[in-house]
N, C-alpha and C positions, 0 to 999 in steps of 0.2 A: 677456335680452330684456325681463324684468320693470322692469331700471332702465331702460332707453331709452323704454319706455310710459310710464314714471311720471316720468321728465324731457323726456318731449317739447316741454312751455313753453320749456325753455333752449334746445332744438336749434333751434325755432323761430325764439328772438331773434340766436343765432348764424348761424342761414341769410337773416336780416334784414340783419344788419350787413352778411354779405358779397354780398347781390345789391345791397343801397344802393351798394357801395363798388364793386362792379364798374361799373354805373349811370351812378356817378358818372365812375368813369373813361375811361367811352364815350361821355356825354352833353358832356363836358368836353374831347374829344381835340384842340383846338384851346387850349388852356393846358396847358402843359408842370408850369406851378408849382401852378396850380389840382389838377391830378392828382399832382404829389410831396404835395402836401397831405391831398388825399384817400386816399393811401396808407397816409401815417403814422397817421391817423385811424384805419383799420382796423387797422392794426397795433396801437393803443394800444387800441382797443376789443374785439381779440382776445384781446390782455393782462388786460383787466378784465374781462371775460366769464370766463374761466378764471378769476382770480383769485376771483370770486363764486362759480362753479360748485363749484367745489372748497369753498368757506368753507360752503357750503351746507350739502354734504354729509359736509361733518365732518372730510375728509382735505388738510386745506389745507399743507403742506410746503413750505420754503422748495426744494426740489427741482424740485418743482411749478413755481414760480412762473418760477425760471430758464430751464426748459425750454422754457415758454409765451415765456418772454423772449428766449430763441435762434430760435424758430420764427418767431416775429414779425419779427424782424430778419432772417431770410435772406432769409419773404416779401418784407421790404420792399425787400433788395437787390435781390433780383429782377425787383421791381415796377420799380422805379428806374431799375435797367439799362434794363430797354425802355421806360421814358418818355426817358431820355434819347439811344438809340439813331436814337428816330423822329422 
């Protein structure tokens, strides 16, 4: 519990990007392109976020980074699938 008090700034900027990015996908549901944009966005800003968070704290692993790199991309299939569904 001691590390989530004392990184509460990152979870912050993480729960920043993804209400931006939900936001934007709602405020925008009238562009199909505009929101595959704004997807991949969060996807690569999820990717950075991680990639910092970890470099921060000392255990930065190319394991790490791939992980963050499959997560992001399934979101974004995901994301994808239902922008293009609708």
């Amino acid at each position: 519990m001691r590390a989530f008090v004392k990184d509460i700034s990152h979870y912050f900027v993480l729960f920043g990007i993804l209400i931006a990015s939900f936001a934007g996908l709602i405020l925008f549901s009238y562009d199909k392109n505009f929101q595959i944009a704004v997807s991949l966005a969060l996807a690569l800003a999820y990717i950075s976020w991680g990639i910092v968070h970890h470099y921060l704290h000392k255990d930065l692993h190319i394991e790490t980074i791939l992980e963050y790199i499959v997560i992001a991309f399934l979101g974004f299939v995901i994301i994808f699938s239902i922008i293009i569904r609708t």
